[in-house]
C-alpha positions in Angstrom: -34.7 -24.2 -0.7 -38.3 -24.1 -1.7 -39.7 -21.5 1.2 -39.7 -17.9 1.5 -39.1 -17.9 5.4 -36.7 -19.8 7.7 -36.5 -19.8 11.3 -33.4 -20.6 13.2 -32.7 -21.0 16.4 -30.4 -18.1 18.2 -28.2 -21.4 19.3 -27.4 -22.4 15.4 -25.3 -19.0 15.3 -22.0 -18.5 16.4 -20.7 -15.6 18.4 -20.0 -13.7 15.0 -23.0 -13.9 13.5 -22.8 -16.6 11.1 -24.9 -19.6 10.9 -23.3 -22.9 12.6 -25.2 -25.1 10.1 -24.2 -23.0 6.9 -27.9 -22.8 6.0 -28.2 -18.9 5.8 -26.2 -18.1 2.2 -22.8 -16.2 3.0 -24.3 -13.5 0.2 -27.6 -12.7 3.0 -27.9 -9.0 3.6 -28.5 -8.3 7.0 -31.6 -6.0 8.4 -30.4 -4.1 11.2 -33.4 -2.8 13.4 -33.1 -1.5 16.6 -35.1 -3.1 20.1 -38.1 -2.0 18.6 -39.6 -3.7 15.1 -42.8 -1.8 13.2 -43.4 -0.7 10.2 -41.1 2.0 10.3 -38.1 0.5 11.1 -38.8 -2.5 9.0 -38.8 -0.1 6.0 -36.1 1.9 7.4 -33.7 -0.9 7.7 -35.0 -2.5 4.5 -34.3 0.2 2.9 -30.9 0.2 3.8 -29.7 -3.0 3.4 -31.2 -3.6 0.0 -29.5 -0.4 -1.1 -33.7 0.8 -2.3 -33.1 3.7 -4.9 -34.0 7.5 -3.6 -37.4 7.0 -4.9 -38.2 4.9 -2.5 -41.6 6.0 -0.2 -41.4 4.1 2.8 -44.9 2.3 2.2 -45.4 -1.2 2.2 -46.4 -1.1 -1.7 -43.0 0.9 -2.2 -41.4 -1.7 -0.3 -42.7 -4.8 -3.0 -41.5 -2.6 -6.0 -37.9 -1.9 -4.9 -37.5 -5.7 -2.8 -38.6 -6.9 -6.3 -36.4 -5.0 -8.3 -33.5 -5.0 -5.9 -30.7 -7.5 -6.4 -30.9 -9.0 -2.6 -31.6 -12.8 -2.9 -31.5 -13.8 0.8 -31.9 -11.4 3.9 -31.8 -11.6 7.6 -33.7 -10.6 10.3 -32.6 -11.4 13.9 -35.5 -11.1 16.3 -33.0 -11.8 19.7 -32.3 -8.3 20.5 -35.5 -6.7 19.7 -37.8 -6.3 22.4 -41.2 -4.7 21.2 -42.5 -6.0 17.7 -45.6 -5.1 16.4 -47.1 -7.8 15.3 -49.1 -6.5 12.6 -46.3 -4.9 10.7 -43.9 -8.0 11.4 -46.6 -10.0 9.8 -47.4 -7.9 6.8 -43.9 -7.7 5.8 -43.7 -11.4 6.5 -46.3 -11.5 3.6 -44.5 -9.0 1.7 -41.5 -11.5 1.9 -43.6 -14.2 0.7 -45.3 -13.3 -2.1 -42.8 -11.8 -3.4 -40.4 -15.2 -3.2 -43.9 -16.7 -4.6 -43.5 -14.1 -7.6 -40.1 -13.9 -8.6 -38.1 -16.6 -6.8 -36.8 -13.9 -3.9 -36.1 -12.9 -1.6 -35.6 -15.4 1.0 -35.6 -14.5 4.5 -34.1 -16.3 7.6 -35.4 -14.9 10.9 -33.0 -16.0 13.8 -35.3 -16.2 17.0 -34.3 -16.5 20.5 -34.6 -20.0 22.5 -36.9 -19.6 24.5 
């Protein structure tokens, strides 16, 4: 796939979690944020599922050095049980995601969003 960012529609996943339509790689790390998505808990979570080294500094600059040094190819962000985002954040680490894929080839990211 030639794009940084995928949407999906909550109705192309099954009750486990995977995608119906096998588009989302089996190796995608999952972000797990709680209801609420900012810049905090983006980095947070980030942090976490990329396995970021203790160096880390929870900054968005921190966050380009380790995503682009870490081994993660393809994450996952589902947007259906969040229920405040910032929008600023989301969208800056939407950049993040991009240039990044721009630069080196990865990460992809495939955001599952809710139907309606």
């Amino acid at each position: 796939m030639s794009q940084a960012i995928h949407y999906i529609k909550q109705d192309h996943i099954n009750q486990n979690g995977t995608a119906l339509h096998a588009s989302i790689p089996t190796e995608a790390v999952t972000i797990r944020v709680g209801d609420s998505l900012d810049k905090t808990a983006l980095l947070s979570s980030l942090a976490t599922a990329c396995d970021f080294p203790s160096y880390f500094s929870y900054n968005w600059d921190s966050a380009w050095d380790c995503l682009t040094d870490s081994d993660a190819r393809h994450l996952i962000l589902d947007l259906t049980v969040i229920k405040k985002i910032n929008t600023e954040d989301f969208n800056v680490f939407k950049t993040i995601i991009e240039e990044a894929y721009q630069t080196f080839g990865k990460p992809q990211l495939w955001i599952i969003v809710p139907l309606e």
